[in-house]
C-alpha positions as CSV (number, residue, x, y, z in Angstrom):
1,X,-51.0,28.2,-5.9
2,X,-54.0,26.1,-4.7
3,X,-52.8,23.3,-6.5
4,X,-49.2,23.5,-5.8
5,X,-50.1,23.3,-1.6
6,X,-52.4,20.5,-2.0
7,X,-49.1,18.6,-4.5
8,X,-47.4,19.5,-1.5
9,X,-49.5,18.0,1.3
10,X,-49.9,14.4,-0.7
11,X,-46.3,14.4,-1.2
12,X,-45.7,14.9,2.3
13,X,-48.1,12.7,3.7
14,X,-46.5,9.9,1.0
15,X,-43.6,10.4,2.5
16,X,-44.8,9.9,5.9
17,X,-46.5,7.4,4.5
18,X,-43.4,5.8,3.7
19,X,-41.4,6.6,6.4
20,X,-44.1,4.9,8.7
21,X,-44.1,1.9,6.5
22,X,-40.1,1.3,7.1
23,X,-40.5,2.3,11.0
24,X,-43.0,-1.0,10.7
25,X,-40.7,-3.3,8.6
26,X,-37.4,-2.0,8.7
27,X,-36.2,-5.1,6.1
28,X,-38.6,-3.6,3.9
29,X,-36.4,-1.6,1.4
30,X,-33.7,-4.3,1.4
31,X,-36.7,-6.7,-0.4
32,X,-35.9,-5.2,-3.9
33,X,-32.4,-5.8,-4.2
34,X,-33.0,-9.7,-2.8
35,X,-35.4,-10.2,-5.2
36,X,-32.9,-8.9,-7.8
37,X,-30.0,-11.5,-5.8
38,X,-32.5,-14.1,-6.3
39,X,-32.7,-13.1,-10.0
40,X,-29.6,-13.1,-10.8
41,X,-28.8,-16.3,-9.1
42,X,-31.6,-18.5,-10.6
43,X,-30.5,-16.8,-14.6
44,X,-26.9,-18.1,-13.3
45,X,-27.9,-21.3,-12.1
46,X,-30.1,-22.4,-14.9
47,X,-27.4,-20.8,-17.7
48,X,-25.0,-23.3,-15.9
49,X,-27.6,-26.3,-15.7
50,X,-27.7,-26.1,-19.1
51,X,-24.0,-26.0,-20.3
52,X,-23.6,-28.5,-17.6
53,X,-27.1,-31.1,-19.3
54,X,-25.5,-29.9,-23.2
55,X,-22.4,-32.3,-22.1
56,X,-24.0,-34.7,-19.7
57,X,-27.4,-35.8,-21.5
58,X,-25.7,-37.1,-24.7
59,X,-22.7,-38.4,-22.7
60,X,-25.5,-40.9,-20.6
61,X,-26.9,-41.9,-23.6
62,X,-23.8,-42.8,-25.6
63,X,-22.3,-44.3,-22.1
64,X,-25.7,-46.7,-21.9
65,X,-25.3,-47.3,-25.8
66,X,-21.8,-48.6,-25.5
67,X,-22.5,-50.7,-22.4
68,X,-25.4,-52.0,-24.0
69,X,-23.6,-53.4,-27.3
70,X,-21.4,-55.3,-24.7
71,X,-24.7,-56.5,-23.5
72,X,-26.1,-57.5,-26.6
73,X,-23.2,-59.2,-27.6
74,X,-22.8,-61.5,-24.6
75,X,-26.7,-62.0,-24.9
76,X,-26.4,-63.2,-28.0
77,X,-23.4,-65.7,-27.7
78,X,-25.5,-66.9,-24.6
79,X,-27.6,-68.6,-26.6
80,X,-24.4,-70.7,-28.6
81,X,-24.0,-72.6,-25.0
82,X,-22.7,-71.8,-20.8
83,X,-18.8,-71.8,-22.2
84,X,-19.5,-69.8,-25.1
85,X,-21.1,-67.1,-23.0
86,X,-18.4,-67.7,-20.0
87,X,-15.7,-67.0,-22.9
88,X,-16.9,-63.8,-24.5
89,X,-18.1,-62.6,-20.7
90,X,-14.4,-62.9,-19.1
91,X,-12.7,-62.1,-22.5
92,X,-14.5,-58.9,-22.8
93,X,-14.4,-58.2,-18.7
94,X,-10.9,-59.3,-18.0
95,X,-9.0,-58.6,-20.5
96,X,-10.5,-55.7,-22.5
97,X,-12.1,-54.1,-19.3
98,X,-8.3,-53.7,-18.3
99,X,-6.9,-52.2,-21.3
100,X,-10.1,-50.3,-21.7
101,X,-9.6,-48.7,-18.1
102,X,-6.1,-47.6,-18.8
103,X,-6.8,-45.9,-22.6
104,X,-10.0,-44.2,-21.4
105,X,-8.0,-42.5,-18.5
106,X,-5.3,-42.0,-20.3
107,X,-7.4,-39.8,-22.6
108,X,-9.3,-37.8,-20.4
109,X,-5.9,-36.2,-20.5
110,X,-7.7,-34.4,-23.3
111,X,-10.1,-33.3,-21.3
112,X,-7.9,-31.2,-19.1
113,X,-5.7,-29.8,-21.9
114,X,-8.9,-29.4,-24.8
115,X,-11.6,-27.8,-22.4
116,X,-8.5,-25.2,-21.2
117,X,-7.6,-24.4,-24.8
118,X,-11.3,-23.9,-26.2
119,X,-12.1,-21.9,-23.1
120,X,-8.9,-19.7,-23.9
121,X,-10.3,-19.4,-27.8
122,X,-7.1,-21.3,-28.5
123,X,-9.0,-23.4,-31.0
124,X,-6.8,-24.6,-33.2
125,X,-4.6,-26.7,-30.6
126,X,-7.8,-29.1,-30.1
127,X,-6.9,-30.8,-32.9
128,X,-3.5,-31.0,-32.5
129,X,-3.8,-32.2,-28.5
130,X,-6.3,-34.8,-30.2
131,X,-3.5,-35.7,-32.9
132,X,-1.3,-36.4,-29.8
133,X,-3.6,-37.9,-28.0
134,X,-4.1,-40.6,-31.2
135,X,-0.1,-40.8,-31.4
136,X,0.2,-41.7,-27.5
137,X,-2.7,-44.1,-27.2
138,X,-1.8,-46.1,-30.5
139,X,1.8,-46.9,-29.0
140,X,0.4,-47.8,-25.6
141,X,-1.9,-50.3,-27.4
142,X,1.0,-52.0,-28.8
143,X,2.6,-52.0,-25.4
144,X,-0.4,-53.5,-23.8
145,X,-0.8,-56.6,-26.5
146,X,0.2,-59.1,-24.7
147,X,-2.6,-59.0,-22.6
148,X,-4.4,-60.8,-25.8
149,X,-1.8,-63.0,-26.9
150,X,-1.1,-64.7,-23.8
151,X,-5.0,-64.2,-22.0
152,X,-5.3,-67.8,-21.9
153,X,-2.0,-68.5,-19.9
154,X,-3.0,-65.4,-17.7
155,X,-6.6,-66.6,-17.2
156,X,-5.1,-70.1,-16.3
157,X,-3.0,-68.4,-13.7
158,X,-6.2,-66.4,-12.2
159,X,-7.6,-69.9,-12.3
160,X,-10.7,-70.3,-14.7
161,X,-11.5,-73.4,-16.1
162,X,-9.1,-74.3,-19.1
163,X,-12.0,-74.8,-21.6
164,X,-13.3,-71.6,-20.9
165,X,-9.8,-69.7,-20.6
166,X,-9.1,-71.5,-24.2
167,X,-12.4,-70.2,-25.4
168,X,-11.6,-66.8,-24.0
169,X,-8.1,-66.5,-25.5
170,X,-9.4,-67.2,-29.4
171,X,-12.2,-64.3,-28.4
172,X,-9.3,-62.1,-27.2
173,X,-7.5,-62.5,-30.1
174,X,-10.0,-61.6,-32.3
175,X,-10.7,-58.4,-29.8
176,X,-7.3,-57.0,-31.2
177,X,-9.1,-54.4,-33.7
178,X,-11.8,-53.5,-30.9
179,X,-8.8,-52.8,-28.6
180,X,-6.9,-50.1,-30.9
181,X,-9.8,-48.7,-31.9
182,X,-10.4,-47.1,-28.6
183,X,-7.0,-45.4,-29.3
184,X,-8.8,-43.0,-32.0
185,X,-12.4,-43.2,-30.4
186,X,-11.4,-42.1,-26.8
187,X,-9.6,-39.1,-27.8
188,X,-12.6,-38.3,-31.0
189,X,-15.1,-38.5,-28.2
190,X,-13.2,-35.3,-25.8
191,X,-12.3,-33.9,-28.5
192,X,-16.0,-33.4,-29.3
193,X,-17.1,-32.8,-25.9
194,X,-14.5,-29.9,-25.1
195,X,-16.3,-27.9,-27.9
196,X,-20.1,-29.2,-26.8
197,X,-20.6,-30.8,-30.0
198,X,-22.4,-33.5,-27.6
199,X,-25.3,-34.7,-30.0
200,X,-23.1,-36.3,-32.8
201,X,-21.8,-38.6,-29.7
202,X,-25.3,-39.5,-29.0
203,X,-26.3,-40.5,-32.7
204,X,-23.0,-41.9,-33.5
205,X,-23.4,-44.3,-30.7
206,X,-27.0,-45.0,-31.2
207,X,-25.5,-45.8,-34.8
208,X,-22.8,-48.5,-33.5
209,X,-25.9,-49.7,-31.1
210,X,-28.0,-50.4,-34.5
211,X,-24.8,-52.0,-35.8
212,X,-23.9,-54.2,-33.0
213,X,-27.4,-55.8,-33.3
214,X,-27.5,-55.9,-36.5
215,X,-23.9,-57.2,-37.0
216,X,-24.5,-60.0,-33.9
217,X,-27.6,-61.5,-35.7
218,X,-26.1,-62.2,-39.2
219,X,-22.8,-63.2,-37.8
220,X,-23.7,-65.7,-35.2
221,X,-27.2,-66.6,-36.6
222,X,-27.4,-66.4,-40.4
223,X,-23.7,-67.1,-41.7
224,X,-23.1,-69.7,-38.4
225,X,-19.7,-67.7,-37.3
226,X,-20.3,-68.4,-34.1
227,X,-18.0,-67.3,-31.2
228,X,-16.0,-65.6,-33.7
229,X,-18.9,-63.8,-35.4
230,X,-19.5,-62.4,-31.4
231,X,-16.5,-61.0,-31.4
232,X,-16.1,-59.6,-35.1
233,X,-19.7,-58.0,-34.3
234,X,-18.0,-56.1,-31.2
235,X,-15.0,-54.6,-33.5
236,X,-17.0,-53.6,-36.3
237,X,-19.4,-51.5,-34.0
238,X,-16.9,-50.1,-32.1
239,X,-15.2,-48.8,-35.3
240,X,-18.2,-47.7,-36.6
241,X,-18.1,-44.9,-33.8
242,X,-14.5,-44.2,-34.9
243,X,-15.3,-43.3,-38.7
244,X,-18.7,-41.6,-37.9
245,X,-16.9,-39.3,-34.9
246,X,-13.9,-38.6,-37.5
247,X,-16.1,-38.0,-40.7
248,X,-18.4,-35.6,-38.7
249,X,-14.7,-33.7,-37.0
250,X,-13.1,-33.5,-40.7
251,X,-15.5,-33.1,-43.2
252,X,-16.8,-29.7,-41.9
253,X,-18.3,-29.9,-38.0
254,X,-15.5,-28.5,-36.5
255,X,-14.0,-25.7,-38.7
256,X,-12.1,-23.8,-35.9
257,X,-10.4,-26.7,-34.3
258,X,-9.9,-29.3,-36.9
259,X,-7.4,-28.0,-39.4
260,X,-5.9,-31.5,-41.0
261,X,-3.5,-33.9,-39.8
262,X,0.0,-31.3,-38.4
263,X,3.5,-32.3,-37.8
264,X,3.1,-30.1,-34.7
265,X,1.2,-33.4,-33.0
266,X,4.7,-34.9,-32.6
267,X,5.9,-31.4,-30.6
268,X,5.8,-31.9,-26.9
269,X,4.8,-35.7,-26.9
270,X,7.0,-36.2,-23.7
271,X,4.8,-33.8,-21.6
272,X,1.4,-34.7,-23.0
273,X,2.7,-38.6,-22.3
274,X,3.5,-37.6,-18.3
275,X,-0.3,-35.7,-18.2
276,X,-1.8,-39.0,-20.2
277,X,0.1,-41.7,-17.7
278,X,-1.1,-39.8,-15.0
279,X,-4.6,-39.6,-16.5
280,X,-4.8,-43.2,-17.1
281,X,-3.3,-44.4,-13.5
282,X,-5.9,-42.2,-11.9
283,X,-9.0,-43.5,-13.5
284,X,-7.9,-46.9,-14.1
285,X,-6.8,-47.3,-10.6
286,X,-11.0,-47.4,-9.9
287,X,-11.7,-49.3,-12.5
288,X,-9.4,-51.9,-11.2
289,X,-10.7,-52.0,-7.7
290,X,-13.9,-53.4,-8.5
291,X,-12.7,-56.0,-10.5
292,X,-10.4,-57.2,-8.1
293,X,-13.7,-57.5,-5.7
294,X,-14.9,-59.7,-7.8
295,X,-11.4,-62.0,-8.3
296,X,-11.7,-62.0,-4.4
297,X,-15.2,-62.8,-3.6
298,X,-14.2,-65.8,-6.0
299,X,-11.7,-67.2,-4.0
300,X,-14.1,-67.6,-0.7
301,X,-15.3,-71.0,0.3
302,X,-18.7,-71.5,-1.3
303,X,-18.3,-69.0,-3.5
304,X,-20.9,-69.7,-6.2
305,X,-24.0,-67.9,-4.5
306,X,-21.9,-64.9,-3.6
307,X,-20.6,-64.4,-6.7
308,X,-24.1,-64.5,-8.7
309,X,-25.2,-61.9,-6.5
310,X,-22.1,-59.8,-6.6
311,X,-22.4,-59.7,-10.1
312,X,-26.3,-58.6,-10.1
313,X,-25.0,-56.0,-7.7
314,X,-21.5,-54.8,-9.6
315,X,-24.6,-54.7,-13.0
316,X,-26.9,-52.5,-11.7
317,X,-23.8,-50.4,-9.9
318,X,-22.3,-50.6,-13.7
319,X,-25.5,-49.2,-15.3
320,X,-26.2,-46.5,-12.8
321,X,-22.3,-45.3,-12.9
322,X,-22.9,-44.3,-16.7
323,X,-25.1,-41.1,-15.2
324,X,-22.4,-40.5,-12.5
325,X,-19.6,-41.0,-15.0
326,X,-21.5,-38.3,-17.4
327,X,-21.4,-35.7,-14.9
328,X,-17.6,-36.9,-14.5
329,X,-17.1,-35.6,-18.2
330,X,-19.3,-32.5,-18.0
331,X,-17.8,-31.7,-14.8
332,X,-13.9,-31.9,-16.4
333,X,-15.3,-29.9,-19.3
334,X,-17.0,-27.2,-17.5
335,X,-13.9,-26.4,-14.8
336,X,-11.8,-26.9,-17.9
337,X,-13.7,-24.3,-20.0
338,X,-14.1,-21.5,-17.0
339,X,-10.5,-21.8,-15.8
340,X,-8.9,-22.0,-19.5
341,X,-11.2,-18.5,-20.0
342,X,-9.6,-17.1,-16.7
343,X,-13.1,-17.3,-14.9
344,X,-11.8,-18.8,-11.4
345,X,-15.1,-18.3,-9.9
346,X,-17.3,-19.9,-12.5
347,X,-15.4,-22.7,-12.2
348,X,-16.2,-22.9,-8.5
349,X,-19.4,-22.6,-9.4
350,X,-19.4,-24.8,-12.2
351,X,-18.2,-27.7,-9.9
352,X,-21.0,-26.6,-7.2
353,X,-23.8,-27.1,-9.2
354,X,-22.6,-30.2,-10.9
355,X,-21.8,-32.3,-7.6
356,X,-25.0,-30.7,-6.1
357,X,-26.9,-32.2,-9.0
358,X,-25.7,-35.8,-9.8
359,X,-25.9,-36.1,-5.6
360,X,-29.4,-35.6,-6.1
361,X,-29.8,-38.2,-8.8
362,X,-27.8,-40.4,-6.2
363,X,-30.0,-40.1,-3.6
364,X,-33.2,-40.7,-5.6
365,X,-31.3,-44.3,-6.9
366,X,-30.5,-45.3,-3.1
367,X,-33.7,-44.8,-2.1
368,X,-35.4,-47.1,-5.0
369,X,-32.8,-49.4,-4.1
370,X,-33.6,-49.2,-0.7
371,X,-37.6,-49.5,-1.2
372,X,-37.4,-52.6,-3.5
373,X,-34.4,-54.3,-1.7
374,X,-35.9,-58.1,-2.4
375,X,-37.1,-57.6,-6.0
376,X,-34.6,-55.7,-8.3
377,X,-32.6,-59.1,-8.4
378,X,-36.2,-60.7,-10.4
379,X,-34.5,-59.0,-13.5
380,X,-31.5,-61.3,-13.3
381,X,-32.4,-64.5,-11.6
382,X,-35.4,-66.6,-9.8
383,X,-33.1,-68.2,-7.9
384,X,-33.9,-67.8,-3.9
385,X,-31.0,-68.5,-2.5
386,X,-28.9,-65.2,-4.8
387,X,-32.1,-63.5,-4.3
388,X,-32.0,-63.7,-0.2
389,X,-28.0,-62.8,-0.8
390,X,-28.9,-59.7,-3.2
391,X,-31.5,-58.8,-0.4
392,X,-28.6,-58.8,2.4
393,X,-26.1,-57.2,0.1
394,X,-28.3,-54.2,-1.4
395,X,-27.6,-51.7,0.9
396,X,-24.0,-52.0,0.8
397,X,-25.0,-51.5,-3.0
398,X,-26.9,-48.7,-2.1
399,X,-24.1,-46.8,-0.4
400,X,-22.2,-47.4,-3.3
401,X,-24.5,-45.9,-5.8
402,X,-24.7,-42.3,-3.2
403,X,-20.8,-42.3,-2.9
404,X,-20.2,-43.1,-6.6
405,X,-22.5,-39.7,-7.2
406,X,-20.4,-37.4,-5.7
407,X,-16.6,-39.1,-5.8
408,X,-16.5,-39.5,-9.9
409,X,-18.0,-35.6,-10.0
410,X,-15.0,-34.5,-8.3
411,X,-12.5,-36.6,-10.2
412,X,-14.0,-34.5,-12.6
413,X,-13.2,-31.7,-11.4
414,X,-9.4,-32.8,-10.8
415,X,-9.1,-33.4,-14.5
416,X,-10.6,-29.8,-15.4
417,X,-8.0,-28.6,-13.3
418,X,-5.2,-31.2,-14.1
419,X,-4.6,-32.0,-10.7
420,X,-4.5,-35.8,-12.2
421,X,-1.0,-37.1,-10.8
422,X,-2.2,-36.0,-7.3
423,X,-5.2,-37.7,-7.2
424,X,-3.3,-41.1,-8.8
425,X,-1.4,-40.3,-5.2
426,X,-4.7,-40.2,-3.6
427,X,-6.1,-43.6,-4.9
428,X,-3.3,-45.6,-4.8
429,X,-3.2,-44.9,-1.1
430,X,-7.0,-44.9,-0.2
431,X,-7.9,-47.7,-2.8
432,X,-4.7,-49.9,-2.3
433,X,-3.3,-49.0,1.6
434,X,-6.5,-48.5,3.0
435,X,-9.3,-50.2,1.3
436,X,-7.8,-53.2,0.0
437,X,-6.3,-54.3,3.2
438,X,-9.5,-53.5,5.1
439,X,-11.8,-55.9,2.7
440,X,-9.3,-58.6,2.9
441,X,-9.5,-58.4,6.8
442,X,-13.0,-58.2,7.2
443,X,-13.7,-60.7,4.2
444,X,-11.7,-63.5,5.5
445,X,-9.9,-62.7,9.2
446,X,-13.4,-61.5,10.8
447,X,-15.1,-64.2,8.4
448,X,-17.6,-62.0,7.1
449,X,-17.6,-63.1,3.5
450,X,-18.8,-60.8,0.2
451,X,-20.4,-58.5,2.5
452,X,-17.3,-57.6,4.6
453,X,-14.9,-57.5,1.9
454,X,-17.5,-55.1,-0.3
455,X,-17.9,-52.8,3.1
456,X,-14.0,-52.8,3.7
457,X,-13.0,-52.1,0.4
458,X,-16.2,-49.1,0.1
459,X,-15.8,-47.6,3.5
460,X,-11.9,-47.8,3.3
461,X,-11.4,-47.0,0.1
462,X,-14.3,-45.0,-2.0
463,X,-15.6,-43.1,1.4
464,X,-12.0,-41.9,2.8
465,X,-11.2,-41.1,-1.0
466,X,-14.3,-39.2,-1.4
467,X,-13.8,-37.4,2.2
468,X,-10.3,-35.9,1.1
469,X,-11.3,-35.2,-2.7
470,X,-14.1,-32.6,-0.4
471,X,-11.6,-31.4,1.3
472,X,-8.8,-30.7,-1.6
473,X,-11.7,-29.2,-3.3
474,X,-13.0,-27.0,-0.9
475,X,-9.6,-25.6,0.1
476,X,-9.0,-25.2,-3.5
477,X,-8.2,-21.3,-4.4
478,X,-9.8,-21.3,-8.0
479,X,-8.7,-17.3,-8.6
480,X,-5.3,-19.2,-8.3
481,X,-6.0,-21.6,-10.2
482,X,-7.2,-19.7,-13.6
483,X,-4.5,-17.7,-13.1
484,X,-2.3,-20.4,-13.7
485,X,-3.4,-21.2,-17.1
486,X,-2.7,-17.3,-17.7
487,X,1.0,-17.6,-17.8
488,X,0.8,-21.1,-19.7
């Protein structure tokens, strides 16, 4: 009985103990169940982090590789002479950067419709949206053709030089193959990305990269092709990325989702053709802006030092967009994947951590641009007068860079969701109302040259875009949403 009382008595005075201890800290016993909160938020966000880095690491790298054979290219027709290199530069800017713009778009369609379907465990119609995707882009190419046959009138008529448009028109011709083969690679390369399968991107395109230089050097060096050997070198690495996706899809990699070649890919082609169009005039719309930045800093008096620094600007904006541009793809897959699965939330959240995340990386490249203002040009040129404009010009370029992290994340997110045809809505009238107009007034009615039309055309385009693609996105009721894809 001793024992028992004296059990007793330390019970008790725990218990007072205790009861003292939450008297003093009254928070105290809600600690446990933050910590668990905590837990369970950190085990979500990392699980997400890394679904999100499984689509966006390899997508960089084959992004860089693919800008970089264009690179390599162009550096090695540099050396055949000034109208050699002006000839491949503004075949392969103009005329394929056009065509390219439109395809890629217009296959990102696949991204909606493939990362819905494997997120539903509908497997099987991956291949068979990929089939129609193929179908689709393969017509458009023919349709868009003309573009090469006639780029030397057209190039004329934006007023180059007639050596260097006559030049340019050969290359274009001999671009042909290069341009359909983004009809099969486009669609190959969401096809793979839908299902993760990121890593055979990544050493498929470090395959065409090895190619490219490989191809370039024999071509233009050793058998004297010249010109044409340039652009030969461009189509056979571009297709090596076609067979090597394909062969990897077919022969075994993806035995849920590839099931042969099915009539069923000419079922619904009207629909899939509206989603595509739609796709395409969204993206391409952006792609197009910029380029037409650089057709107008062109036409302004003295235009020579402006446009050398524009362009070291528009490259390192073009190389920093492939990270940006990843999360654009990993951010369409993810949304895609949760909402296809029903899981309106983890799309939400999904879309939270990726724009949180490539903002980040956005920041960090503004403020190195920032910091070295006056010397990032050195890479490009030791000329003082485009270094002092690069100088003047680079924080325009670094606004760019922090808007272009966040806006391309949530086109992402519209094309995870399919809301494609109203964000085409969305451009046409901040890009081409708003922005447009703006740069044109500043540019040449206020008279303050590159630097005005660049800060109209960001600040009343990109910005105002980017402003209501926050709002459309936060409003957005994502239960809604995945219950949508329920009834489809």
């Amino acid at each position: 009985m001793g024992s028992v009382k004296r059990e007793n008595e330390e019970e008790e005075d725990g218990t007072n103990d205790l009861i003292q201890s939450l008297l003093a800290n009254p928070h105290a016993q809600d600690q446990p169940f933050q910590d668990q909160d905590q837990q369970r938020f950190s085990n979500k966000l990392w699980i997400e982090t890394k679904n999100l880095w499984i689509i966006v690491g390899p997508s960089i790298f084959s992004r860089l590789a693919s800008f970089t054979m264009n690179v390599v290219t162009q550096a090695f027709a540099g050396h055949l002479g000034d109208v050699q290199l002006a000839a491949i530069s503004i075949a392969n800017t103009v005329i394929v950067g056009f065509n390219f713009g439109l395809l890629l778009g217009m296959a990102s369609a696949l991204e909606t419709l493939c990362g819905q379907a494997f997120g539903a465990k509908r497997y099987h119609m991956l291949g068979i949206y990929m089939q129609r995707s193929w179908i689709v882009l393969f017509l458009c190419c023919f349709l868009l053709l003309p573009f090469y046959v006639f780029a030397t009138p057209i190039l004329k008529l934006l007023g180059q030089p007639d050596e260097v448009a006559e030049w340019s028109g050969v290359v274009a011709v001999w671009l042909i193959p290069l341009h359909f083969s983004f009809a099969f690679q486009f669609p190959l390369q969401r096809f793979l990305q839908c299902q993760l399968k990121t890593a055979v991107i990544a050493w498929v395109s470090l395959l065409g990269l090895v190619v490219n230089v490989f191809t370039s050097w024999l071509l233009i060096y050793v058998l004297d092709f010249g010109l044409l050997g340039a652009a030969i070198a461009l189509d056979v690495s571009w297709w090596v990325l076609v067979f090597g996706m394909f062969a990897y899809a077919a022969y075994g990699g993806c035995p849920l989702t590839w099931g042969g070649f099915s009539m069923e890919a000419f079922s619904g082609l009207w629909e899939f053709l509206k989603l595509s169009f739609a796709s395409g005039v969204m993206l391409c719309l952006e792609n197009w802006y910029y380029r037409i930045l650089l057709l107008m800093t062109g036409k302004l008096k003295n235009a020579t030092v402006a446009v050398d620094a524009l362009s070291v600007c528009m490259t390192i904006n073009g190389w920093e967009m492939m990270i940006p541009l990843a999360f654009f793809a990993g951010t369409g897959v993810r949304v895609a994947n949760e909402l296809g699965a029903g899981n309106g939330k983890s799309a939400k959240f999904a879309m939270q951590v990726s724009v949180v995340q490539s903002t980040v990386i956005g920041v960090v490249f503004c403020v190195l641009i920032m910091i070295f203002h006056d010397q990032f040009a050195y890479i490009f040129t030791s000329s003082s007068s485009v270094l002092q404009a690069v100088d003047g010009m680079s924080y325009l370029l670094a606004v760019t860079i922090l808007l272009n992290s966040v806006q391309p994340v949530l086109s992402g997110v519209a094309v995870g969701s399919g809301w494609q045809a109203f964000v085409a809505y969305i451009n046409i009238g901040c890009y081409y109302l708003i922005g447009l107009p703006l740069g044109i007034l500043m540019g040449w009615v206020f008279d303050t040259g590159v630097a005005g039309i660049w800060g109209g055309m960001i600040f009343g385009g990109t910005a105002i875009q980017t402003v209501i693609l926050i709002i459309v996105t936060l409003r957005c009721d994502w239960d809604k949403e995945a219950m949508k894809l329920a009834h489809v």
